[in-house]
C-alpha positions in Angstrom: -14.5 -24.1 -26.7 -11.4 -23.0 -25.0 -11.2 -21.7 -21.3 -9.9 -18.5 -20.4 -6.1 -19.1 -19.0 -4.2 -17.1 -16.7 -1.9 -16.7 -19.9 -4.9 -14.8 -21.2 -5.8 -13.4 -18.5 -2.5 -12.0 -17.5 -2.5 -10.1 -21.3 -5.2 -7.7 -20.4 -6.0 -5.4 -17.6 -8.3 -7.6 -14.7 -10.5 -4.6 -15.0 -11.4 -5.6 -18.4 -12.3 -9.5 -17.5 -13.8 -8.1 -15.0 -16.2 -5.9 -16.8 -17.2 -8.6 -19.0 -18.2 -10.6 -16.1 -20.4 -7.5 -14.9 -22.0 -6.6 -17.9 -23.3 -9.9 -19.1 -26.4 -10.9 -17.1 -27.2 -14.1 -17.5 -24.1 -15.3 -19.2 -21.2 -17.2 -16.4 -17.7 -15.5 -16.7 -16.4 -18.6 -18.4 -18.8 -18.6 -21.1 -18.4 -14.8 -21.6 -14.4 -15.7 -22.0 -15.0 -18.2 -24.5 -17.3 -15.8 -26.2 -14.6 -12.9 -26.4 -11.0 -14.5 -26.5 -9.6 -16.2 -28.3 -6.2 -17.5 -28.5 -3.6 -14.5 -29.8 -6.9 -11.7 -29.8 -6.2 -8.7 -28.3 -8.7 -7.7 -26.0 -10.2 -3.9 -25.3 -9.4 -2.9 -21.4 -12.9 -1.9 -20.4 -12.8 1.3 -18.1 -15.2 0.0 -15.4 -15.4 -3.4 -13.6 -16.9 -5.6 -10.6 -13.7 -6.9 -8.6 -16.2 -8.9 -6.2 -17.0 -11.3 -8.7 -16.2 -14.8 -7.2 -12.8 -16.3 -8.5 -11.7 -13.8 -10.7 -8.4 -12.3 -9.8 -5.5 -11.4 -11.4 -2.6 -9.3 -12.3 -3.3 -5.6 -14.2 -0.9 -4.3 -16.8 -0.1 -1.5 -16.0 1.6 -0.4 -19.5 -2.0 -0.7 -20.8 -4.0 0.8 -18.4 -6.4 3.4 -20.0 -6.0 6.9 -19.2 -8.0 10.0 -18.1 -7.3 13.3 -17.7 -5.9 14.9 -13.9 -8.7 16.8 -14.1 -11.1 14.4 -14.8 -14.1 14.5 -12.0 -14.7 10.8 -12.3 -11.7 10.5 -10.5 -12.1 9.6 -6.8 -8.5 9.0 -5.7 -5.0 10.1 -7.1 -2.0 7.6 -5.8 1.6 8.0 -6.8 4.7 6.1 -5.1 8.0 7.3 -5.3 10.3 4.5 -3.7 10.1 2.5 -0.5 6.6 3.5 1.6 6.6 6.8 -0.1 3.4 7.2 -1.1 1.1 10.3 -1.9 -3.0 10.3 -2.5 -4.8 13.2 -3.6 -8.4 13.7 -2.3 -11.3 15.1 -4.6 -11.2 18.2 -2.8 -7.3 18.3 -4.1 -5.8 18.0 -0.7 -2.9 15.6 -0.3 -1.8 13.0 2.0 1.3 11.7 2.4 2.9 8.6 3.8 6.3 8.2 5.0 8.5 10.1 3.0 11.5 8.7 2.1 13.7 8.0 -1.1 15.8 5.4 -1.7 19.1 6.0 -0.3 21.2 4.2 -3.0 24.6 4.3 -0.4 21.9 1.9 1.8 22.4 -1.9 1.1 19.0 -2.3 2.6 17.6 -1.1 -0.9 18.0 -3.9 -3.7 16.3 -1.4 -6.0 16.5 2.0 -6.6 13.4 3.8 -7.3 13.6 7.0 -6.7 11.8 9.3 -9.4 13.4 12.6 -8.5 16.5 14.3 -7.7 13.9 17.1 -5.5 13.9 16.8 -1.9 10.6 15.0 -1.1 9.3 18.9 0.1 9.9 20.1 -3.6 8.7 16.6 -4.9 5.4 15.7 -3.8 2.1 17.1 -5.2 1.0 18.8 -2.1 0.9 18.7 2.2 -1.9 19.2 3.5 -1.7 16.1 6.1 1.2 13.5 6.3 0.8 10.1 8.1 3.9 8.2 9.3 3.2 4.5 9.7 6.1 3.9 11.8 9.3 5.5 12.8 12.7 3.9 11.3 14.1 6.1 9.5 13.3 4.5 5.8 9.5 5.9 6.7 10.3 9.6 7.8 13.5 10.9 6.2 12.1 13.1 4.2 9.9 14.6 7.1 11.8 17.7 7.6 12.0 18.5 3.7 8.0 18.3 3.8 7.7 20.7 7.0 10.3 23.0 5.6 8.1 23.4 2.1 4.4 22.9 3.9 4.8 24.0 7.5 0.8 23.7 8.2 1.2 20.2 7.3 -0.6 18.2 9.5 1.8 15.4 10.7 0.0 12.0 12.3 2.1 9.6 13.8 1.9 6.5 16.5 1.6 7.8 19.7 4.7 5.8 21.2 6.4 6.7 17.9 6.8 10.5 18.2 9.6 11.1 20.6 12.4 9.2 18.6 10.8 10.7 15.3 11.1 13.9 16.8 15.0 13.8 18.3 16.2 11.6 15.4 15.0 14.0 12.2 15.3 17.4 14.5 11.8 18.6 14.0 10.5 20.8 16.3 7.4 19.8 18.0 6.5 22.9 19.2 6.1 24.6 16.2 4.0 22.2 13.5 0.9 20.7 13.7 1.7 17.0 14.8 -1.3 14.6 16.3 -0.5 11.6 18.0 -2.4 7.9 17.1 -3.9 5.7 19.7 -4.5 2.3 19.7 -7.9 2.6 18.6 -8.4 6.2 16.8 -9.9 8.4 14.4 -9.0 11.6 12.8 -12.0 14.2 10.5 -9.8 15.3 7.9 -10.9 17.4 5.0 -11.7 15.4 2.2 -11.9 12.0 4.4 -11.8 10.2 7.8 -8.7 8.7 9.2 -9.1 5.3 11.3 -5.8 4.3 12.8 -5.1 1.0 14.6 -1.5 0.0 16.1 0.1 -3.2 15.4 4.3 -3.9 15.6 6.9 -4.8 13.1 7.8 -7.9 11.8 10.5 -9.8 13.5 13.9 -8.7 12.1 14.6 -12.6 11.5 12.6 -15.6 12.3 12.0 -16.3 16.3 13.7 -17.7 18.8 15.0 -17.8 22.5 17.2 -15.2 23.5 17.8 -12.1 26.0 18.2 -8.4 25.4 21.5 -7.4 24.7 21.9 -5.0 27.0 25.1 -3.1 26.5 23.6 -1.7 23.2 21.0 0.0 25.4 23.4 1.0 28.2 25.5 4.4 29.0 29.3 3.9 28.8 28.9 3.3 32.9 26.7 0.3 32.8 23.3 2.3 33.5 20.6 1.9 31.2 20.1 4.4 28.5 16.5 4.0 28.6 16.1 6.9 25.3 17.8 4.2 23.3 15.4 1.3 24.7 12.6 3.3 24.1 13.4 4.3 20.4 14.0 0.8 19.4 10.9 -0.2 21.3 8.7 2.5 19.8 9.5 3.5 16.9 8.7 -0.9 15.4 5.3 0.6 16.7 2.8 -0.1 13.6 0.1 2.4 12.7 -1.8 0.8 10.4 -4.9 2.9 8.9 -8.6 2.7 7.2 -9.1 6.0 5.0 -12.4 6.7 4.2 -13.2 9.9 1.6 -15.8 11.9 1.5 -17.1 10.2 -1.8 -17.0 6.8 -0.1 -13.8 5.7 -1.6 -11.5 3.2 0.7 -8.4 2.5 1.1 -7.2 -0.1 3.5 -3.4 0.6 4.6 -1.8 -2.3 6.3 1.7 -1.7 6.7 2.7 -4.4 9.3 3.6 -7.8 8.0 1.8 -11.5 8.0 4.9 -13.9 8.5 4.3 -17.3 6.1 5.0 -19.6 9.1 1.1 -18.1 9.5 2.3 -16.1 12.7 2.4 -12.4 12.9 0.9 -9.4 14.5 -2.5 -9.6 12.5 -4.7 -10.3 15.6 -7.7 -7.5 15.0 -9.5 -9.4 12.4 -12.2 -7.3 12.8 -10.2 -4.5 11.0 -9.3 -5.7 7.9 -11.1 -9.1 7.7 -14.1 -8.9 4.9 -13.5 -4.7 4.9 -13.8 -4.9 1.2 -11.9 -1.7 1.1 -12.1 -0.6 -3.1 -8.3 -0.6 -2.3 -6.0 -2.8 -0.3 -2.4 -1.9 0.4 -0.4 -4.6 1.9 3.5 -4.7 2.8 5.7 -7.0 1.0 9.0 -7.0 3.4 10.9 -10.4 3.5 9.7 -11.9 6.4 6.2 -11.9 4.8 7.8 -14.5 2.7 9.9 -16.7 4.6 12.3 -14.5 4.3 13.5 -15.5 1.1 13.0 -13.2 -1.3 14.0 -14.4 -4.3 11.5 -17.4 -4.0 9.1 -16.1 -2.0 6.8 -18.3 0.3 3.7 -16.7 -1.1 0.9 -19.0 0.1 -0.4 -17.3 3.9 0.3 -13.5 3.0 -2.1 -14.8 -0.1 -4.6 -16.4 1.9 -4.7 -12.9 4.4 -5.1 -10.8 1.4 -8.4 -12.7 0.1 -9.5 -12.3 3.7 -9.6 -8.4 3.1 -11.4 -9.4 0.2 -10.5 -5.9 -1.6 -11.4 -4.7 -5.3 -8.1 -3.8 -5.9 -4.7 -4.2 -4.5 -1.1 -2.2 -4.6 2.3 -3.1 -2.5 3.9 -1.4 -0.1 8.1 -1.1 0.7 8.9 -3.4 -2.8 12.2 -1.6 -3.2 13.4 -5.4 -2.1 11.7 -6.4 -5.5 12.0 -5.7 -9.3 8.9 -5.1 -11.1 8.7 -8.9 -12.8 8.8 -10.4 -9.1 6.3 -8.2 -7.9 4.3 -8.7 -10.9 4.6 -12.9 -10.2 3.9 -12.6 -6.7 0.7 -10.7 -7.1 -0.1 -13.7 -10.0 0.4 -16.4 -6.9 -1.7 -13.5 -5.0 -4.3 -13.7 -7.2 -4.3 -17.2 -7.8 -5.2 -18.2 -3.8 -7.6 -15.5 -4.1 -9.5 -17.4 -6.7 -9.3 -20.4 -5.1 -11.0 -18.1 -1.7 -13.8 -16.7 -4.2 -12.1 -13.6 -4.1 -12.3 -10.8 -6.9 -8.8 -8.7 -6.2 -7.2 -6.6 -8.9 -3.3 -6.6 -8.3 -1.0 -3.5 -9.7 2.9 -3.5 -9.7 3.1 0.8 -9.6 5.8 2.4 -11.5 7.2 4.6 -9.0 6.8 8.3 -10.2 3.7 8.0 -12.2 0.3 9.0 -11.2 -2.9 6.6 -10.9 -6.7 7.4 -10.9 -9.7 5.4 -9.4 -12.6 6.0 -10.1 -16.0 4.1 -8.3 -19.5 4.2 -10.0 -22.8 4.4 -8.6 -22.6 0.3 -7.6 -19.2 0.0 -6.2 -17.3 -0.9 -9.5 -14.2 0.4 -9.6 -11.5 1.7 -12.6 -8.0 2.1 -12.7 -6.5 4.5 -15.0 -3.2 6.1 -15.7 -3.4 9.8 -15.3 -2.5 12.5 -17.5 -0.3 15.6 -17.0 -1.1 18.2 -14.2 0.1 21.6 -13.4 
């Protein structure tokens, strides 16, 4: 009788472990494993799957993901990154929503890794722009905000309330002319296709805490006044909109765009937001102070432990230009490992930038993740 490793585990998709877990009443997930694997097999990726099945995590592979067609009407939600937050999800109904458009801006040292899928402009790129949702406003989040009001002008544009002003002066856009709805504290937005729940949080510290004072000549006029548009933008536009979207099918997607520092501090003090929201998909940031900031041995252990408190079905990263696919691929491993130990079922996927994904839900709550075929 062998046990099922992580080794194992780690060769198939979780969806598939998963699904054998779901579909064998009466038999424990452990016995089902020994049943099924064995050492070297190669095991079918099942196409549905429970993620909420206590202690059973782990890390997809997405090279062997099965596939559907674009088309397909199983499919509840289309997601497709394309470098930094850049992100794009197409609702059943076909309209898009997009999130901070930006590409990597390879003359930028801030990017260790260049994804960028395209030479487009983001306006030429993305799939369609129907509503676009800004989670913040440095410039890595809304760069490519003009391009996609210059191709979609009807675009709906949804940013943090405090956010707007520096958005607006630093990429030109014209306020008076496009659709643009500010995000309180506490709000919600009817969309077609799904509701939008917003709720504010701030940015991570730019390096770990300590005692110091504003430097005040950086936010001062050349005659010692204070230049109170810069205080404001830098203020602001750290301003964290972090969002629940829920379809019109009942598909959920948890966006959580703020950090949780490993020292266990942070700005994640609304529990009641994302605590046991058992969204069917989580997407949480992976800057560097998340980890200690040390990335290249990343402190993995409390962003883990907040990610099983979601207690999501499935999981993707968000701003992992700092990371190669192999890192991100370990950390979600370490991810799923302290979700296990929680009791958690959470389904972790490294995207390839560029390509499209489907989910799909069934009729009790499991859900699939598929790679999606060619669309027009």
């Amino acid at each position: 009788m062998k046990e099922f490793s992580r080794r194992d585990f780690l060769k198939v998709s979780g969806a598939g472990v998963l699904a054998a877990a779901a579909s064998t009443a009466g038999i424990s997930l452990k016995a089902k494993a020994e049943e099924d694997v064995n050492e070297g097999e190669k095991v079918e990726i099942k196409n549905n799957f429970e993620p909420t099945v206590p202690g059973v995590s782990g890390v997809m592979d997405r090279k062997n993901l099965p596939t559907k067609d674009w088309d397909d009407p199983d499919i509840k939600l289309k997601v497709r990154w394309s470098g930094v937050n850049f992100y794009e999800f197409v609702l059943p109904n076909g309209n898009t929503i997009i999130m901070d458009p930006y590409f990597d801006d390879p003359n930028d040292e801030h990017n260790e890794h260049k994804y960028t899928p395209t030479d487009l402009p983001g306006g030429k790129w993305v799939h369609g722009g129907e509503y676009c949702v800004l989670t913040h406003g440095h410039v890595d989040h809304t760069g490519e905000l003009h391009s996609v009001l210059e191709e979609y002008p009807e675009c709906q544009v949804i940013v943090p309330q405090g956010t707007l002003p520096s958005v607006v002066w630093r990429e030109k856009i014209n306020y008076a002319a496009h659709y643009i709805s500010e995000a309180g504290a506490h709000d919600k937005f009817q969309l077609h296709g799904c509701m939008l729940e917003t709720i504010r949080s701030n940015h991570n510290c730019s390096k770990k805490p300590k005692s110091d004072t504003l430097d005040v000549e950086k936010y001062s006029n050349p005659d010692g006044t204070p230049d109170f548009y810069k205080l404001y933008a830098w203020i602001y536009e750290r301003e964290i909109m972090n969002m629940k979207i829920t379809t019109d099918d009942g598909f959920t997607v948890l966006l959580w765009n703020s950090e949780m520092q490993a020292d266990g501090y942070g700005f994640e003090t609304r529990p009641y937001f994302y605590q046991n929201c058992n969204p069917d998909l989580f997407m949480y940031q992976v800057a560097g102070a998340s980890f200690d900031y040390d990335r290249r041995n990343p402190n993995c252990q409390h962003m883990g432990e907040w990610i099983a408190s979601v207690k999501a079905k499935t999981a993707l990263p968000e701003h992992q230009q700092h990371f190669a696919y192999s890192e991100l691929d370990a950390m979600g491993d370490k991810f799923a490992d302290i979700c296990n130990q929680k009791g958690v079922g959470t389904s972790f996927l490294t995207p390839e930038t560029g390509i499209w994904y489907g989910y799909t839900k069934d009729k009790d709550g499991n859900v699939g993740v598929y790679l999606l075929g060619k669309h027009d």
